[in-house]
C-alpha positions as CSV (number, residue, x, y, z in Angstrom):
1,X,104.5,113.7,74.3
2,X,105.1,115.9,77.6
3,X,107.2,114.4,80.0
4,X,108.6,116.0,83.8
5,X,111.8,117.2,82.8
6,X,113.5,118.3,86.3
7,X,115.2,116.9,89.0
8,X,113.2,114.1,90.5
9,X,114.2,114.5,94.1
10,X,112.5,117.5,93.9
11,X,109.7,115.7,93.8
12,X,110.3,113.5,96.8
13,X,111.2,116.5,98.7
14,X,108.1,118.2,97.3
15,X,105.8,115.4,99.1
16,X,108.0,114.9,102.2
17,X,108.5,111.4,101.3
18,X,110.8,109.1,99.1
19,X,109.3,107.9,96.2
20,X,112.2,106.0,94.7
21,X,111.8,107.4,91.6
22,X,115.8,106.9,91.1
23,X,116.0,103.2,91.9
24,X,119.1,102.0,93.8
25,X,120.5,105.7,94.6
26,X,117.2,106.7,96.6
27,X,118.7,104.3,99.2
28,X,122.1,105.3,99.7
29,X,123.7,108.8,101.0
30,X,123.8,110.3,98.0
31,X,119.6,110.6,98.1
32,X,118.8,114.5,98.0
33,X,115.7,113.6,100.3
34,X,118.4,112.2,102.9
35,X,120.1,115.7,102.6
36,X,117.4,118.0,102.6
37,X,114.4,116.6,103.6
38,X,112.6,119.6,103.7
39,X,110.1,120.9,100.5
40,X,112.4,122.4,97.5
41,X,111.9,126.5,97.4
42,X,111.9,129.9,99.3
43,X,109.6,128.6,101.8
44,X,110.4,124.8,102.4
45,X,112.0,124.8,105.5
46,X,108.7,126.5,107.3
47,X,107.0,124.0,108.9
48,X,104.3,126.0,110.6
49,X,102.3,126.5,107.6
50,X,98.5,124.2,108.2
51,X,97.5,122.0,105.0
52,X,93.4,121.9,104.7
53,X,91.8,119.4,103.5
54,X,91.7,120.3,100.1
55,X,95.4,120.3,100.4
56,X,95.9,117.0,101.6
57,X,93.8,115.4,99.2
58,X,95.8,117.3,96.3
59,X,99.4,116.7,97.9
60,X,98.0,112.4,98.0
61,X,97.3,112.7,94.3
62,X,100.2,114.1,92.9
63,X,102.0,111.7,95.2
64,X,100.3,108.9,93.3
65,X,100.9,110.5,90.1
66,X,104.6,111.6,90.5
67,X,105.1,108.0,92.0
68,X,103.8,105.7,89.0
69,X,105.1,108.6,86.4
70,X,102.1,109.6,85.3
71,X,100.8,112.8,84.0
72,X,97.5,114.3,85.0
73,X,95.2,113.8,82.4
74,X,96.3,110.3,81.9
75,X,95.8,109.6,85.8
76,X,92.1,111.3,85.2
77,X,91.2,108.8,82.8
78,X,92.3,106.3,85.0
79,X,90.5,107.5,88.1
80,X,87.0,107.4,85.5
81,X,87.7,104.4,84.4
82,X,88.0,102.8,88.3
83,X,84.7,104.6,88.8
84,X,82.6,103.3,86.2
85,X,83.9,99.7,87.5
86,X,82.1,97.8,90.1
87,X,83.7,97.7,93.3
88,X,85.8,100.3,95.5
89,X,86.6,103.0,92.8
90,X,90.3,103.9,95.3
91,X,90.8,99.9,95.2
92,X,90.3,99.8,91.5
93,X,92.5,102.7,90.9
94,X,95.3,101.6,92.5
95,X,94.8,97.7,90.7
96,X,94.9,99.8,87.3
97,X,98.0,101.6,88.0
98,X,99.7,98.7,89.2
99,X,98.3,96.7,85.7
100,X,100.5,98.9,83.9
101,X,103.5,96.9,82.3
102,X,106.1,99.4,83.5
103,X,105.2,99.0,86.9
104,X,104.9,95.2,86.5
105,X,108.7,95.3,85.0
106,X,109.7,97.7,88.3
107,X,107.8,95.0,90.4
108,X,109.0,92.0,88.8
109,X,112.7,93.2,89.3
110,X,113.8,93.7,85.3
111,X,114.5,97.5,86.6
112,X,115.4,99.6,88.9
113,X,113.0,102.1,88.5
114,X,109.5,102.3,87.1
115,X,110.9,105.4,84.9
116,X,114.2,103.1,83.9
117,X,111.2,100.3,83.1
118,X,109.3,103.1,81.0
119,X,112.9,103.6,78.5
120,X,113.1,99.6,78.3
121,X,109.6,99.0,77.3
122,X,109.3,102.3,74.9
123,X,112.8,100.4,73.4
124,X,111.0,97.2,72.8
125,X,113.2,95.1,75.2
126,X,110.2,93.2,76.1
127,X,107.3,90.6,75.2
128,X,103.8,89.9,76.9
129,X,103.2,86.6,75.9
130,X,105.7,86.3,73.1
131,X,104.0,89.4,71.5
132,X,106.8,92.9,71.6
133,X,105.1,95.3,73.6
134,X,106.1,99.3,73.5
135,X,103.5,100.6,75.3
136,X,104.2,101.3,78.9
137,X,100.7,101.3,80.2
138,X,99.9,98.2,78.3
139,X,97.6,96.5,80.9
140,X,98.7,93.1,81.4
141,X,95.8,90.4,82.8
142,X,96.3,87.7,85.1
143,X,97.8,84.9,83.2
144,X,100.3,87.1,81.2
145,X,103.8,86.2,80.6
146,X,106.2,89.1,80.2
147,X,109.8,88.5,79.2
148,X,112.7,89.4,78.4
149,X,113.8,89.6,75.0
150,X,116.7,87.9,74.1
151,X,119.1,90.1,72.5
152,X,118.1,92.2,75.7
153,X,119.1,89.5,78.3
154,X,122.7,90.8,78.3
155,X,121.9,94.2,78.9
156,X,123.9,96.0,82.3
157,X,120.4,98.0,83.6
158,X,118.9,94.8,83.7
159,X,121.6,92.8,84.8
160,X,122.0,95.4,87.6
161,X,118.7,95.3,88.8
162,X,118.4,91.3,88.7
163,X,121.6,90.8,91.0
164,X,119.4,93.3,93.4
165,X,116.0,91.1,93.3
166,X,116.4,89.7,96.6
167,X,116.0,92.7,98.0
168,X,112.8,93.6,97.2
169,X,109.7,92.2,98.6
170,X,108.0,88.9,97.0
171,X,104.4,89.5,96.0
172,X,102.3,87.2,95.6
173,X,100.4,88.2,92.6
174,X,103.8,87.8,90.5
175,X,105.9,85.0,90.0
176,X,109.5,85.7,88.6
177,X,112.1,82.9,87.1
178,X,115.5,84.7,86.6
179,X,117.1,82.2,84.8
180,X,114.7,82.8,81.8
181,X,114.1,85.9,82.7
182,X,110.5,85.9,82.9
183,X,107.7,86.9,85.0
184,X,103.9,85.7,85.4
185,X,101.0,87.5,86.4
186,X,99.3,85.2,88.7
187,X,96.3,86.9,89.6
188,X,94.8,91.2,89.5
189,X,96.5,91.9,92.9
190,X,93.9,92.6,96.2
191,X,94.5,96.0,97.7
192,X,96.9,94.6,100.5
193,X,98.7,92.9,97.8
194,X,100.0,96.4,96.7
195,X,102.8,98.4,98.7
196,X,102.2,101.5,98.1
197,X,101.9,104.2,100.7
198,X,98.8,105.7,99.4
199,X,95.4,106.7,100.7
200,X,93.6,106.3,97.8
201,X,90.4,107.8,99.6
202,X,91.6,111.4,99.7
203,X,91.9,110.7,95.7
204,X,88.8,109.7,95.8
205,X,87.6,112.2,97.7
206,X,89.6,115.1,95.5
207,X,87.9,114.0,92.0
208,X,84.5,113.3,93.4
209,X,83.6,117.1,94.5
């Protein structure tokens, strides 16, 4: 399967934003964004250059896509499938993405990255409802139990990233018990339930021309 193989602060720098793709080192000193926040190549540091409107709708969807570690036909099929749901097809997209189980990992705290919470899952370090799932963009429903696996409690990437749960922010669609080292899906999360700086409608408005 084809995977992005280079440096991921490129890609923060690329979007002139941190996307934490790195976990715990994108907020510390040693974060290449903090360094040189400017876009990666000959002509990064000119800031004079004007984006169109094609441009910003194409820079907001590889934002997306670099940020939940998805590749582009993948993210296309998701973007078709929020369409053909009822509702608001950018809401729906963004309540997909954030269905997947290695964002629900990342957001429950079992990780310190979404791409660390990809390697986990793909090693089968986890159950949805007692059930070994491998599949990183296994949609999990309201109601879903995701855990741990036991032989995998004692492992230092998870470890790590528990003893750092505090500081991320509570939402309400999950519920997380880190003594057994399990987390609920309560409900599908609203669209302010979601933290993600996105504006889904330039997405929106990118596929549907």
């Amino acid at each position: 399967m084809a995977r992005y193989r280079d440096a991921q602060c490129r890609l923060c720098r690329r979007e002139g934003e941190k996307l934490f793709l790195k976990g715990d080192r994108c907020v510390t000193d040693k974060c290449a964004f903090e360094r040189r926040g400017y876009a990666p190549g000959q002509h990064g540091h000119d800031s004079r250059r004007k984006i169109s409107d094609y441009g910003l709708q194409l820079r907001e969807k590889q934002k997306a896509r670099r940020m939940y570690g998805i590749l582009e036909r993948q993210f296309r099929n998701y973007y078709e499938k929020a369409a053909r749901q009822t509702g608001i097809t950018g809401e729906n997209l963004l309540m997909l993405l954030e269905s997947r189980l290695d964002n629900v990992i990342y957001r429950l705290g079992f990780a310190p990255s979404r791409n660390t919470a990809r390697q986990l899952v793909r090693h089968r370090h986890f159950t949805v409802n007692e059930r070994v799932v491998d599949i990183p963009s296994y949609q999990v429903k309201s109601g879903d139990v995701v855990r741990v696996r036991d032989k995998s409690q004692k492992l230092a990437v998870i470890q790590t990233a528990l003893k750092r749960i505090d500081r991320r922010t509570e939402l309400p669609w999950l519920q997380v018990d880190k003594t057994k080292m399990t987390g609920q899906i309560l409900a599908v999360p609203s669209r302010d339930e979601i933290p993600t700086p996105i504006q889904e409608h330039l997405i929106v408005g990118l596929y549907s021309k």
